[in-house]
C-alpha positions in Angstrom: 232.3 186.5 13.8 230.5 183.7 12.0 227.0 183.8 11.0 224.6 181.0 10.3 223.2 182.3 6.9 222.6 178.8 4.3 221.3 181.1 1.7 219.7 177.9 -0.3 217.4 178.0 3.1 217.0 181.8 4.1 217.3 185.2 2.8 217.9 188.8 4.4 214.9 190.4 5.6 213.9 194.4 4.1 216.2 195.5 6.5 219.5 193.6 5.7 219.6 192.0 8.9 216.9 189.6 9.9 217.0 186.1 8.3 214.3 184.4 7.3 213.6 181.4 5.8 212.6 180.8 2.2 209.3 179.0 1.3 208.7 176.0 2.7 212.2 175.9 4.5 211.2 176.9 7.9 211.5 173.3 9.6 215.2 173.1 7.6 217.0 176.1 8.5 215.8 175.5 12.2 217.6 172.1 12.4 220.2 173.3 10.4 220.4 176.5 13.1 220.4 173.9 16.3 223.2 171.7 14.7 225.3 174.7 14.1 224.9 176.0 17.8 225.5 172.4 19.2 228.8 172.7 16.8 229.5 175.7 18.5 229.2 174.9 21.9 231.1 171.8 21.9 234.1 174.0 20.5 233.3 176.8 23.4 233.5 173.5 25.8 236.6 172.4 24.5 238.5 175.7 25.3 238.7 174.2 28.7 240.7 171.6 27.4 244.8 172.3 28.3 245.6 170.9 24.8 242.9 173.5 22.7 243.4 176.4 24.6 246.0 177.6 23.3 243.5 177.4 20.2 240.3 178.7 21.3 240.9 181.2 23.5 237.7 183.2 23.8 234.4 181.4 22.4 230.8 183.1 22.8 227.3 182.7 20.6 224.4 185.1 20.3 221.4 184.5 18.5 220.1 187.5 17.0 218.0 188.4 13.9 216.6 185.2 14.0 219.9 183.6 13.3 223.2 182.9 15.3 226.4 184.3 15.5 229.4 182.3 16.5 232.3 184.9 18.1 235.7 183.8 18.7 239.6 185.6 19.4 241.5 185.2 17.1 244.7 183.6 17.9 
């Protein structure tokens, strides 16, 4: 699993687990957030594709503690 954590933009929260952004970040780490799920849903599309699937096998994201996880089988 593969988590969206730029620490130059965000840090762990008290709990080790919630991401937030650092001062005056906010509007950074949420594009860089919705450029990493568009990466990740193209490569979830593409595991329709006879030529990648032997490659991606499994693709699924979840956004959780104000970040997002990008979950794939390993092949």
């Amino acid at each position: 699993m593969e988590a969206y954590y730029p620490n130059s933009l965000a840090s762990r929260g008290l709990n080790n687990g919630t991401v937030q952004a650092k001062r005056n970040e906010t509007e950074r780490l949420a594009v860089w957030q919705k450029r990493f799920k568009e990466e990740a849903e193209h490569l979830r599309r593409c595991q329709d594709y006879p030529a990648i699937a032997g490659v991606v096998k499994r693709a699924d994201l979840l956004e959780q503690n104000n970040t997002v996880y990008w979950m794939m089988e390993r092949l």
